[in-house]
C-alpha positions as CSV (number, residue, x, y, z in Angstrom):
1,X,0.0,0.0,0.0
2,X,2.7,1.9,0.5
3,X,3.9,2.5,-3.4
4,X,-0.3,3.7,-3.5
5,X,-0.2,6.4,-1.7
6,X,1.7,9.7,-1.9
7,X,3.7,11.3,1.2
8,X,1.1,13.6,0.8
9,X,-1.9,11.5,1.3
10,X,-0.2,10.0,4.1
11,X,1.0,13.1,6.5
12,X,-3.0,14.6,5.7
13,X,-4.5,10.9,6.9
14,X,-2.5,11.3,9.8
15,X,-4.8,9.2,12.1
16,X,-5.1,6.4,10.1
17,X,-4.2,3.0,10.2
18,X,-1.9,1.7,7.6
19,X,-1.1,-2.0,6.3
20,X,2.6,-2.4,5.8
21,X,3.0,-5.2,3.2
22,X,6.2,-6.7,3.2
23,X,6.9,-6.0,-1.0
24,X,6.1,-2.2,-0.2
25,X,7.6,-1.5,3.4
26,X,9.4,-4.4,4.5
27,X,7.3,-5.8,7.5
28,X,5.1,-8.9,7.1
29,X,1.6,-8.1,6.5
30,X,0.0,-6.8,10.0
31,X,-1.2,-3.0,11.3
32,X,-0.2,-0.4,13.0
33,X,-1.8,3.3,14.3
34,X,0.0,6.4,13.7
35,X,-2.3,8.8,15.2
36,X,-1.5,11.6,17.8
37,X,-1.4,9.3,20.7
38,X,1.7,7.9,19.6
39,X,3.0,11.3,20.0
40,X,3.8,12.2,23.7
41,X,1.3,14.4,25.4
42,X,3.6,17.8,25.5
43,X,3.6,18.1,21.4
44,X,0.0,16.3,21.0
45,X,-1.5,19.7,20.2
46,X,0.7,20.8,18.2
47,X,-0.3,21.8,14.2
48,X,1.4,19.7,11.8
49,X,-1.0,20.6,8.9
50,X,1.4,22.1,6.3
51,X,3.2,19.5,4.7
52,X,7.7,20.1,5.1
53,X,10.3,18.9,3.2
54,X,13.1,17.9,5.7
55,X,16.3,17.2,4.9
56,X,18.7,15.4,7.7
57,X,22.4,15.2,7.5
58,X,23.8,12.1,9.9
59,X,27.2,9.9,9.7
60,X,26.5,6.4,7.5
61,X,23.4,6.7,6.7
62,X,23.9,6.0,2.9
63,X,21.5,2.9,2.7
64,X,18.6,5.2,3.7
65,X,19.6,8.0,1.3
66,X,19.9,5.9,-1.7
67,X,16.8,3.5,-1.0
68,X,14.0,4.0,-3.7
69,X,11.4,3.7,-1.1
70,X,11.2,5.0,2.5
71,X,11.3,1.9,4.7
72,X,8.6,1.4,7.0
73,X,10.1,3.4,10.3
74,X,10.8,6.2,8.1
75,X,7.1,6.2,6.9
76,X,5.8,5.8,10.3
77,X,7.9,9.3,11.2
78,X,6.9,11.0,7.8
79,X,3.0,10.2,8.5
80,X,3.2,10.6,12.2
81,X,4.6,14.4,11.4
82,X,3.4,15.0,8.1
83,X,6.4,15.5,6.4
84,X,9.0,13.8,4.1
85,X,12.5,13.3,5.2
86,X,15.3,13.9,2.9
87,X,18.5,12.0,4.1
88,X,22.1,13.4,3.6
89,X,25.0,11.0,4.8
90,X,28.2,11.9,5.6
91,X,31.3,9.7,6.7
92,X,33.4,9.9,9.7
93,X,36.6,10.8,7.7
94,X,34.7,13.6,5.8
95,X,31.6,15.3,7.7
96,X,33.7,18.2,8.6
97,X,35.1,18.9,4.9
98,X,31.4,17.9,3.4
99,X,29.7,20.6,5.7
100,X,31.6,22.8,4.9
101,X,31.4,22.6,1.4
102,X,27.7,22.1,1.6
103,X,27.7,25.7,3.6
104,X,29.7,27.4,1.0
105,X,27.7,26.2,-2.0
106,X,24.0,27.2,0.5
107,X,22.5,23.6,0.4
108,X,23.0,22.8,4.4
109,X,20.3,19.8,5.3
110,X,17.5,21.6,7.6
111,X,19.4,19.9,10.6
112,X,22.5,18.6,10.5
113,X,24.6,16.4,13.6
114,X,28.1,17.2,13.7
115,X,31.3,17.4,16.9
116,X,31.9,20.9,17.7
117,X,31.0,21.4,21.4
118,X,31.8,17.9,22.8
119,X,35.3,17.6,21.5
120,X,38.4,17.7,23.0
121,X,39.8,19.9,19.9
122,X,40.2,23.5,20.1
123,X,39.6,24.0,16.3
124,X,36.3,21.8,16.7
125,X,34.5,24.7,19.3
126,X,35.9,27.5,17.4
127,X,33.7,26.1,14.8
128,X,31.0,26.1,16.6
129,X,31.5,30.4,16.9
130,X,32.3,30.5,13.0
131,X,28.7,28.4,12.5
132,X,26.8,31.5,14.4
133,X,29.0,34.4,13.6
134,X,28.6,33.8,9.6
135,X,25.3,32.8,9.9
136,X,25.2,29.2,9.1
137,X,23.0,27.8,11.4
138,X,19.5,29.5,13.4
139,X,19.1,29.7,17.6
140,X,16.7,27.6,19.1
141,X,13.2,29.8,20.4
142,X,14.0,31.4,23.6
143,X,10.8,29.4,24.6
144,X,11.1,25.5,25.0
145,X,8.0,24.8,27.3
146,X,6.1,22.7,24.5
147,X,9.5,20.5,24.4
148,X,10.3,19.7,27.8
149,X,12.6,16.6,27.5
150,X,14.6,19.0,25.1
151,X,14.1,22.3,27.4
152,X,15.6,19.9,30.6
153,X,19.1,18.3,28.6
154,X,19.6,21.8,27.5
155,X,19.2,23.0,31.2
156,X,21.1,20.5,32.0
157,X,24.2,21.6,30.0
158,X,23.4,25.5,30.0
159,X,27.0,26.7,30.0
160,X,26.7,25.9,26.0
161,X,24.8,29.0,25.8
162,X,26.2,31.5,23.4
163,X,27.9,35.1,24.5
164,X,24.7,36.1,23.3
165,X,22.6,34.2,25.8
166,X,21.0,31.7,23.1
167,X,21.3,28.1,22.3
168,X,22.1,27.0,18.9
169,X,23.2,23.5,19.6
170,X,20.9,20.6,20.2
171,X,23.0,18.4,22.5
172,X,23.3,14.6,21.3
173,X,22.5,12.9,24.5
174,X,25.2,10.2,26.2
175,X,24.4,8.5,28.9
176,X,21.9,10.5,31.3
177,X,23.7,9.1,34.6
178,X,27.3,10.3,34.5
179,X,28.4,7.1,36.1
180,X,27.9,5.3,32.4
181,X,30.1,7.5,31.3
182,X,32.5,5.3,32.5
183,X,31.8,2.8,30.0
184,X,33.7,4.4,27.4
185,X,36.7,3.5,28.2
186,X,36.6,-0.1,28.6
187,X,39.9,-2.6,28.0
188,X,38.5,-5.8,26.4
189,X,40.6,-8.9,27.2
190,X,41.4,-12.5,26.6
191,X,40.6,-14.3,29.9
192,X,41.3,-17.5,28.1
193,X,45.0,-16.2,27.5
194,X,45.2,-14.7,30.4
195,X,44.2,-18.5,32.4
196,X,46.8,-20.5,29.9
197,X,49.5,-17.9,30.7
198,X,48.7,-17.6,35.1
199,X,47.8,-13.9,34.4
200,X,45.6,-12.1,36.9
201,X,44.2,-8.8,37.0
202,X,46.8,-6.6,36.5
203,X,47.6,-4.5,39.7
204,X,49.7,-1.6,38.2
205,X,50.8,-0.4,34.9
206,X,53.7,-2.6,34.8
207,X,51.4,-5.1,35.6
208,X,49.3,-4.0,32.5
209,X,52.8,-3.9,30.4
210,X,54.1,-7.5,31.6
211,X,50.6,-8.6,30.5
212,X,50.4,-7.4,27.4
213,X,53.9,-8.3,26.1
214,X,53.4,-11.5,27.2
215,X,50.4,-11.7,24.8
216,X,52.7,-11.0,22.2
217,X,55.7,-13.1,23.0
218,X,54.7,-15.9,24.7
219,X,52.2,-18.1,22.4
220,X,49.1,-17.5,24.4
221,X,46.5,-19.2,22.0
222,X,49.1,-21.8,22.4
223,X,49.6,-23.1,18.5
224,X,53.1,-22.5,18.0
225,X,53.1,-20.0,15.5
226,X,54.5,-16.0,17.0
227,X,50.8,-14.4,15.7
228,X,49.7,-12.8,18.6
229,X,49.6,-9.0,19.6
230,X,49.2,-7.4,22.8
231,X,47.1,-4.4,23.0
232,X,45.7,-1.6,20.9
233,X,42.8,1.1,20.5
234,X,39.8,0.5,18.5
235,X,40.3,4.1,17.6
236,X,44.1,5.9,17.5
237,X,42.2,8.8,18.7
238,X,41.2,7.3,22.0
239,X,44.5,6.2,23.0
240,X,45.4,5.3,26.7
241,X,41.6,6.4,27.3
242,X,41.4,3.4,30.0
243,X,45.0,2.6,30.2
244,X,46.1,6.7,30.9
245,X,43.7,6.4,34.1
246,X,46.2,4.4,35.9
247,X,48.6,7.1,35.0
248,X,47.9,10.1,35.0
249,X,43.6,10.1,35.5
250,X,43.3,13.7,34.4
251,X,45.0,13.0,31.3
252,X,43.5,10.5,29.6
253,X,41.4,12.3,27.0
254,X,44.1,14.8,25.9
255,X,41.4,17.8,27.2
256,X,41.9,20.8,29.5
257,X,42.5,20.5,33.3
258,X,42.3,22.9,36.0
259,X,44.1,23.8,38.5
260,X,43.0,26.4,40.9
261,X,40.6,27.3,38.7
262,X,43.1,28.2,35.8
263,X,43.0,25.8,33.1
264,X,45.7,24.1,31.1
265,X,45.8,21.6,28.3
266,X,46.8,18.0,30.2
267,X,48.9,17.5,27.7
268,X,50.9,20.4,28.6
269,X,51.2,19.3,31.9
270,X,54.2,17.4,34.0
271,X,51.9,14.6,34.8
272,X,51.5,14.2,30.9
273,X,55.4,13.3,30.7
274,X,54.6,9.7,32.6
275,X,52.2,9.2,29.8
276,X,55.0,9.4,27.2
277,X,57.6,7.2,29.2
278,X,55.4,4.2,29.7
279,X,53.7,4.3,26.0
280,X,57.0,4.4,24.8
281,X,57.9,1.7,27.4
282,X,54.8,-0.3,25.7
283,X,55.7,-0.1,21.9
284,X,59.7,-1.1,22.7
285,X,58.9,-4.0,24.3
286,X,56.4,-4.8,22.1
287,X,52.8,-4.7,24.2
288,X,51.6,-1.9,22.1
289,X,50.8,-3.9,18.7
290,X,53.3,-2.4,16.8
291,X,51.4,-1.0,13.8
292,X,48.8,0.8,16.2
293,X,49.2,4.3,14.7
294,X,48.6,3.0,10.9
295,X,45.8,0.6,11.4
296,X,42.3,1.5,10.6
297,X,39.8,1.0,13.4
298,X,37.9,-1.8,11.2
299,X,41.7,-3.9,11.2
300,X,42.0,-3.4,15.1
301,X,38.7,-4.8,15.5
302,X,39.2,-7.3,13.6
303,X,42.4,-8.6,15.2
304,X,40.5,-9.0,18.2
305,X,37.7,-10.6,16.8
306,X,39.6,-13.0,14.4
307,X,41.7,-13.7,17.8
308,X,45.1,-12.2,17.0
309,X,45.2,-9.3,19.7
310,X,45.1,-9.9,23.3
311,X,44.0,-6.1,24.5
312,X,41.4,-3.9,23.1
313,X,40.9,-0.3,24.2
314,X,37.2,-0.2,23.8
315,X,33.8,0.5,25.3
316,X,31.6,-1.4,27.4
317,X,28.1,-0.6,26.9
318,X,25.9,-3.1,25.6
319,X,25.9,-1.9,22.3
320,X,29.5,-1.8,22.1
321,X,29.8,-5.3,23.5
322,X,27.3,-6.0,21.0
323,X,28.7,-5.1,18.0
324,X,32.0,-6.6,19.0
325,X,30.5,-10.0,19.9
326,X,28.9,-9.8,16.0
327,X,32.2,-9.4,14.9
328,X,33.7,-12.2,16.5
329,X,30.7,-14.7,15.6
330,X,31.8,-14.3,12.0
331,X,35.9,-14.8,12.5
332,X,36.3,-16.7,14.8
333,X,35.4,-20.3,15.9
334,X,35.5,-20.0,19.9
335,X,32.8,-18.9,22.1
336,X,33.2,-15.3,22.8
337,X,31.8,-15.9,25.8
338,X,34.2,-18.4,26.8
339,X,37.4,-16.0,25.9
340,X,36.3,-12.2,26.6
341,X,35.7,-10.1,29.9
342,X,35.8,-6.9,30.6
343,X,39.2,-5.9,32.8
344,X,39.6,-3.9,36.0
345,X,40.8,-0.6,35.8
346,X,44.3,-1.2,37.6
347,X,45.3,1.8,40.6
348,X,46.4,5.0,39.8
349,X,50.1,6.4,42.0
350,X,47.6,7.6,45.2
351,X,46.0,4.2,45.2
352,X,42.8,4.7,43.4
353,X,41.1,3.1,40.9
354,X,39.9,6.0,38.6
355,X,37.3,5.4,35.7
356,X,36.6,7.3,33.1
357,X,33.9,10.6,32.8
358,X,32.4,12.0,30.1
359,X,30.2,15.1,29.1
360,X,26.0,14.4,29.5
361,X,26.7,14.9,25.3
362,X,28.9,13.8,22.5
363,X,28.1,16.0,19.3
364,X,25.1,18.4,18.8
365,X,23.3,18.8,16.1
366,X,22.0,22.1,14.5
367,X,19.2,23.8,12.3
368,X,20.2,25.4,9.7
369,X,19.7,28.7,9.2
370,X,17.7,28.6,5.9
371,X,15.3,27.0,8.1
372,X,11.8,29.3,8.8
373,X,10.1,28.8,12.5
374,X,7.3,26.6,11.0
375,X,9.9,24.0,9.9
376,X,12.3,24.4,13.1
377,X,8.9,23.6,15.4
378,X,8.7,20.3,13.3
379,X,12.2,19.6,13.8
380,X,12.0,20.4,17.7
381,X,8.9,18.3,17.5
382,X,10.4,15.4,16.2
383,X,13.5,15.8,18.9
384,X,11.2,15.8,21.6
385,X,9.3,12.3,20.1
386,X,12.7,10.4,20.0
387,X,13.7,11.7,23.1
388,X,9.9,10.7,24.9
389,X,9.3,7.4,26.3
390,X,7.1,7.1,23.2
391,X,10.2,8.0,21.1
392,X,12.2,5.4,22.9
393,X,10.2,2.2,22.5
394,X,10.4,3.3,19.0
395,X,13.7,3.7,18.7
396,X,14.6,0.7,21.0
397,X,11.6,-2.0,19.3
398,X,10.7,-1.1,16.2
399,X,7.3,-0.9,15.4
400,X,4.3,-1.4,17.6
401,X,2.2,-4.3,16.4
402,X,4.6,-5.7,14.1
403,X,8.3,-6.0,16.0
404,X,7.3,-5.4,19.5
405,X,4.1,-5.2,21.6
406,X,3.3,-3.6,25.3
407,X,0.5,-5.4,27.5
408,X,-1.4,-2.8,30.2
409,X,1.7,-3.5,33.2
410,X,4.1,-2.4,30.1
411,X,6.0,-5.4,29.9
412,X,7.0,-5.7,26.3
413,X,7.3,-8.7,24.3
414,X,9.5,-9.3,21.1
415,X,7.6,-10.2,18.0
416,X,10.2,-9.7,15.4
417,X,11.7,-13.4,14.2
418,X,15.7,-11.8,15.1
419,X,17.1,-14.9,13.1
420,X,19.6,-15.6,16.4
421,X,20.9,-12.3,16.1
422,X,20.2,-9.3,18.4
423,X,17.2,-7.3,18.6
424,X,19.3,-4.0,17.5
425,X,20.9,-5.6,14.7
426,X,17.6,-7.2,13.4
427,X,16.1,-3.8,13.6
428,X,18.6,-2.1,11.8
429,X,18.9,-5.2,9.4
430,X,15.2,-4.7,8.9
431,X,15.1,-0.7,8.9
432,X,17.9,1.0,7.3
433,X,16.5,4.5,8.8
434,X,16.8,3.1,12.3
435,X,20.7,4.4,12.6
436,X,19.4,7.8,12.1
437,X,16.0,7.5,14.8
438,X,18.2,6.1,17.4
439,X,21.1,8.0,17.5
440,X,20.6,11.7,16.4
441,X,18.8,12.9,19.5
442,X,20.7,10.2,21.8
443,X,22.9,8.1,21.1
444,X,23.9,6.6,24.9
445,X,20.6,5.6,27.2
446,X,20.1,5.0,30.9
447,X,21.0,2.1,33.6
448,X,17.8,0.8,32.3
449,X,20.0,-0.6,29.3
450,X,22.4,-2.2,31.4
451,X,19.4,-4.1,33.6
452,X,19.8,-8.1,32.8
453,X,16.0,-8.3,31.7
454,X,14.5,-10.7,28.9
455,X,14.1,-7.4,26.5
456,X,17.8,-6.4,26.7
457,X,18.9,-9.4,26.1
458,X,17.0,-9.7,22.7
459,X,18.5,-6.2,22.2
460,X,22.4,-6.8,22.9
461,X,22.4,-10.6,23.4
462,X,22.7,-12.5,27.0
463,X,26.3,-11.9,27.6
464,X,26.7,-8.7,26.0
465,X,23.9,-7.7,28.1
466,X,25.9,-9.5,31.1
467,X,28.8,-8.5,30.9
468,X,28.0,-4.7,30.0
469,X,26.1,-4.4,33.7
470,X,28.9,-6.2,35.5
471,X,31.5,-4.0,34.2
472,X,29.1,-0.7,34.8
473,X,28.2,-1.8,38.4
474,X,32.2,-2.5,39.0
475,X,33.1,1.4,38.4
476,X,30.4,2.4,40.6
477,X,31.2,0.6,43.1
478,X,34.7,0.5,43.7
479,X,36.4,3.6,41.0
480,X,36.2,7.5,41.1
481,X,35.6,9.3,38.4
482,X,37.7,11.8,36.9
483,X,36.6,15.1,37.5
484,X,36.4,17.3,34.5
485,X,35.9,21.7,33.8
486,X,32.8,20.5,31.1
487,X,31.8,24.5,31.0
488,X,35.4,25.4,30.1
489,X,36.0,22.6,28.0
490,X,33.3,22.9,25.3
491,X,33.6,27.0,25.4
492,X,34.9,28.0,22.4
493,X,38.2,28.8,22.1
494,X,40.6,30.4,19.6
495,X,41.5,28.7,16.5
496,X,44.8,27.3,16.4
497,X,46.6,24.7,14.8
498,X,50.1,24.2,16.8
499,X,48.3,24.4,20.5
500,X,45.4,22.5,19.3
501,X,45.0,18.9,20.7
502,X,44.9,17.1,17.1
503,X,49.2,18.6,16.8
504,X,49.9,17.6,20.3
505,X,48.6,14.4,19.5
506,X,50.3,14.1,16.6
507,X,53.8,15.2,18.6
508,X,52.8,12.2,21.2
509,X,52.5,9.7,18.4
510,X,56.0,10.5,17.2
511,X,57.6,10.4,20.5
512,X,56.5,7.0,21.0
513,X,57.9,5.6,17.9
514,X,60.6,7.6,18.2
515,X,64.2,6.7,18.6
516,X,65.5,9.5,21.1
517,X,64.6,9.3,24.7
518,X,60.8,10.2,24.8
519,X,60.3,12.5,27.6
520,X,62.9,14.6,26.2
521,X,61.6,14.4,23.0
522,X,58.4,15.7,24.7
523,X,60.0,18.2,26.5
524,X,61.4,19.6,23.4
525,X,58.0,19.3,22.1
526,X,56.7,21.9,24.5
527,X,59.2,24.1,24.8
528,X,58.7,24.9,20.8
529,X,55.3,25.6,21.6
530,X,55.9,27.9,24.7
531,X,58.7,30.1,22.6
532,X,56.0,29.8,19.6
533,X,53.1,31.4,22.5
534,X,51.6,28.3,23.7
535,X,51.6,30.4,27.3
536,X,49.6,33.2,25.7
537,X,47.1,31.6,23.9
538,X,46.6,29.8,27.3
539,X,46.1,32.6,29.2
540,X,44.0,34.5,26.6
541,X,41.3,31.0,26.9
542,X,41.0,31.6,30.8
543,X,40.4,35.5,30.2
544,X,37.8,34.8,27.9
545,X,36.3,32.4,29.8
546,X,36.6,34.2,32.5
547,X,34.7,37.3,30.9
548,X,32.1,35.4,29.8
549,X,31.2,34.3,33.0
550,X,30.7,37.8,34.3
């Protein structure tokens, strides 16, 4: 029924119950109701009689933008809000560059997710100035009250208001508790190599070191053949994320610090200097998988998976765990569940087990400013659905009637055939769109997705589901999180490309594969900076920062 009937048609006969077929929307034959009850009560009476055209820019969404037909959760939103969605997909290695060029030539999507406020990168929040200054993107209404799950994350994080007292960003939700935040940094590990080599839980980072290079020099899958690495990052860019907490805590994400209320770049600081000597300490006796720096993160992956690294820097939220496990089911012939756990974070210098924090977001995304109030109270509107309860079981179950249903005590019960695989991967399987429903208004959840229930685990899988709530309930109970300036770090700074964190990075890399002694190496590093102004620019952040609090 769905190639019958225009978007039109469909956004006008709003209350009405359509047939998915599974030749026209990709559901076996069954109904479902899209009226304004689906919609949660705070946007119920709002007017979505004009038909919009939206267009959406999210990361890997390329399935969905090149489909002929809208699947069936994207018709479910288009008739639920009377509009049509236009998706625009960008990649990880080139949504910067491709907004940018989309800005330049005026053809911005409506709303757009990008990282601007969230990361650790000066150049990344100056962006987020150069976006309002030239006029790229619109504010968000002084008055949120019809969109109260938005109006309370943005309360939540008001120090990303503008100098001008507005928002502009539209925060991308993590995880609401800022205990989960822990979860991402995570070291996945191979217990099994662990038990055949008399390995415990390493107690110290030379404990950590001695582990790994004993996963790459001592035959730990035990078939003769030297194939075995010790430890790398899923992504170069989170580097010592878990690791760097046993270190130097404050560290670990390369960020700003404070210190009686001035802040510095950790990098800059003498703690950061420990970093360097035991990385470099890692990759000379061979722990650190020796390629780490070149590798893709789809190759690190797949070492683990395919069972040739002992160590991987991850996360450990069900999801993560998730997609992981998936991995492994197709490359390797051992149970993950009989080889993988999740490891202690080992003590820091003062004794305590740190884990890691992060900010209530990570990305924002942001309406452009070609977009007229009628079409920015649609997109608000349709924030506010995923972000509802309503939005959620959406998001989380597909379709009500045909993958999931809800009995009067709200227990839910599974009625998608998942084929042996997860609930999420079914869904997405099923519903290229659902990529861009679950994750552009949040993308982490609550500690109801770490709760061992039968729903989760047709979600993530039983042990993903396991081992995900073990490893979350371990940092609460027995590590401290590292405390972090959030306001400072995601006001915007100066441009810069020598002091920004990308080039100090950079510098780290090459003092780790390097072949003088590292620390002074490093300390060469910064004294370059320091003669080039690094001081300065420093002192010129706090002042503004400091004036804008006033």
């Amino acid at each position: 029924m769905c190639d019958l009937i225009s978007k039109q048609l469909l956004g006008i006969s709003i209350a009405a119950t359509l047939i998915f077929t599974t030749t026209g929307c990709g559901s076996s034959s069954t109904t479902t109701k899209t009226s304004r009850q689906a919609l949660p009560e705070s946007i119920q009476n709002l007017s979505f009689d004009e038909h919009l055209n939206i267009s959406v820019g999210y990361w890997n969404i390329e399935e969905m933008e090149k489909a002929a037909e809208p699947d069936a959760m994207t018709q479910y939103i288009e008739d639920l809000f009377n509009i049509t969605l236009e998706p625009v997909a960008v990649t990880w290695s080139n949504y910067k560059e491709r907004y940018q060029i989309l800005s330049a030539t005026g053809s911005l999507p409506d709303v757009f997710a990008t990282l601007t406020l969230s990361s650790n990168d000066n150049n990344d929040s100056a962006t987020f100035s150069d976006f309002i200054n030239t006029g790229v993107i619109r504010a968000l209404p002084e008055d949120l009250t019809d969109y109260p799950r938005l109006n309370e994350i943005l309360n939540s994080v008001s120090y990303t208001r503008y100098t001008d007292g507005k928002y502009y960003a539209i925060p991308r939700v993590s995880f609401l508790d800022p205990v989960l935040g822990a979860t991402d940094a995570a070291m996945l590990v191979r217990r099994d190599w662990m038990d055949s080599l008399g390995i415990s839980n390493p107690e110290s980072f030379q404990d950590f070191a001695d582990m790994t290079i004993a996963f790459a020099k001592n035959d730990p899958d035990g078939n003769g053949i030297d194939d075995t690495l010790g430890y790398n990052v899923n992504s170069i860019n989170a580097l010592g994320k878990w690791v760097i907490l046993g270190i130097a805590p404050e560290c670990n994400v390369y960020s700003w610090t404070e210190n009686n209320g001035f802040y510095v770049p950790s990098w800059s600081t003498d703690a950061f200097k420990q970093v360097v000597k035991d990385y470099r300490l890692l990759y000379e006796e061979g722990g650190l998988d020796p390629d780490f720096y070149t590798k893709s993160p789809s190759a690190v992956m797949d070492d683990f998976a395919a069972g040739r690294l002992g160590a991987l820097e991850y996360k450990s939220s069900p999801s993560s765990l998730m997609e992981l496990k998936n991995r492994w089911d197709v490359l390797n012939d051992k149970s993950f569940e009989d080889c993988v756990d999740v490891l202690p974070v080992f003590p820091a210098q003062d004794g305590i087990r740190y884990s890691n924090s992060s900010s209530s977001f990570w990305s924002e995304s942001y309406i452009s400013s070609d977009v007229d109030d009628t079409k920015a109270e649609r997109i608000l509107a349709l924030f506010e659905f995923l972000l509802s309860d309503e939005g959620q079981d959406f998001c989380h179950y597909g379709l009500e009637g045909i993958d999931y249903e809800k009995d009067k005590d709200g227990n839910y019960s599974c009625l998608l055939d998942t084929k042996g695989e997860s609930l999420t991967t079914a869904l997405a399987r099923k519903y290229p769109s659902s990529i861009l429903f679950s994750n552009i208004a949040t993308w982490g959840g609550s500690w109801k997705d770490f709760e061992v229930n039968d729903m989760n685990t047709l979600r993530y899988g039983k042990f993903a589901t396991i081992l995900a709530s073990e490893s979350a309930n371990y940092c609460k109970e027995h590590t401290t999180q590292v405390s972090r300036p959030y306001a400072f770090m995601s006001y915007p700074k100066e441009p810069t490309e020598e002091f920004s964190t990308s080039n100090a990075f950079k510098q780290f890399i090459s003092c780790i594969i390097g072949n003088d002694d590292a620390v002074d190496m490093w300390e060469n590093v910064l004294t370059q900076m320091r003669s080039d102004g690094l001081d300065e620019y420093i002192q010129r952040q706090n002042e503004n920062f400091a004036e804008s609090q006033n």
